[in-house]
C-alpha positions in Angstrom: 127.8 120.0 57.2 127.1 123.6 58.7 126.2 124.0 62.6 122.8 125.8 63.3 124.0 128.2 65.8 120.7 129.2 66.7 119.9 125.7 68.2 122.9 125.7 70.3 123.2 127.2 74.0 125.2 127.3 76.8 124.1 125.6 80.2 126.5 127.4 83.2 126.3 124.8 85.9 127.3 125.0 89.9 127.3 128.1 92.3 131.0 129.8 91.4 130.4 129.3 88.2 132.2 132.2 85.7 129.9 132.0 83.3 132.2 132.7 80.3 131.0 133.4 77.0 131.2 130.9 74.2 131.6 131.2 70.5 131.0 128.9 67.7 132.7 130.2 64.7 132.5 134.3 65.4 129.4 133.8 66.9 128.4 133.7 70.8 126.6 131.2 72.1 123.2 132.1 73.6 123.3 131.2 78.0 120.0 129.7 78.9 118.9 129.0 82.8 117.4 125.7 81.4 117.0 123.3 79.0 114.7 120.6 78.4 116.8 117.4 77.2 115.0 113.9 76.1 111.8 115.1 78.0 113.6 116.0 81.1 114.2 119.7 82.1 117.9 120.4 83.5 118.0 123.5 84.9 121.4 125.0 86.0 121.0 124.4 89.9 120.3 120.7 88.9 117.6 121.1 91.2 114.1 118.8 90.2 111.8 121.5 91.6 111.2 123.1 88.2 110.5 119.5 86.8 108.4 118.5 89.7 106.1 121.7 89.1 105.6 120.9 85.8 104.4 117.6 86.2 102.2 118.3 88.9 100.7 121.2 86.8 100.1 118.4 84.1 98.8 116.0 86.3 96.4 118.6 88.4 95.3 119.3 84.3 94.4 115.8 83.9 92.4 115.7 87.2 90.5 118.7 86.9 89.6 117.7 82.9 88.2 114.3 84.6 86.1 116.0 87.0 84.4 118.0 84.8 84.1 115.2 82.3 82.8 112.9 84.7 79.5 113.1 86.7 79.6 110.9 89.1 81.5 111.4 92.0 81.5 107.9 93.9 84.8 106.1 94.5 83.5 102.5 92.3 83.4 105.4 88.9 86.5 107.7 90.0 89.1 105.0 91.1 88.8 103.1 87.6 89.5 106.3 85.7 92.2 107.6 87.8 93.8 103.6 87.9 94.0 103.7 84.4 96.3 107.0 84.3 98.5 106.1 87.0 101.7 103.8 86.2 102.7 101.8 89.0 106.6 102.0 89.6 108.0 99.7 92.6 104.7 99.8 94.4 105.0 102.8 96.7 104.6 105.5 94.2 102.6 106.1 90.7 103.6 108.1 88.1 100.6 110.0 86.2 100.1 109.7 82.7 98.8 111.9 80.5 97.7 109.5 78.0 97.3 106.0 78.5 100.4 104.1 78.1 102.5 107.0 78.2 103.9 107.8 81.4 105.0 111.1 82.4 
């Protein structure tokens, strides 16, 4: 079975990093800044900021389609809509979900 070298790229982590070139075959590997890996985004600073903007980006998406959707503005109509999309974790935090049942 043949590699796709196209799928493949190189993820230089840590500060002093020399960032050497890779080859697969004759071919070099692609570097990349990032990459997104079973739904979470590694970045090579291993820093969550990056992952933490895109899920509030998501989640301020999901707010703003329910207050446009949504006409009523009193707490007993909001909470039950905004309870239903946020998955309760130990207690102290929730986790927004874009759909129900799937959390973020």
């Amino acid at each position: 079975m043949k590699f796709n070298k196209g799928k493949y790229r190189v993820l230089h982590l840590g500060r002093n990093n020399p960032k050497h070139q890779y080859r697969l075959g004759v071919d070099l590997l692609a570097s990349s800044s990032a990459e997104k890996d079973l739904g979470v985004l590694v970045g090579n600073k291993l820093s969550m900021s990056q992952k933490c903007a895109l899920v509030a980006k998501k989640a301020n998406g999901i707010l703003g389609c329910i207050k446009k959707s949504v006409a009523s503005r009193s707490r007993e109509v909001i909470l039950p809509i905004c309870s239903a999309l946020v998955r309760q974790g130990d207690g102290t935090s929730g986790v927004l979900c874009p759909g129900l049942g799937s959390p973020v």
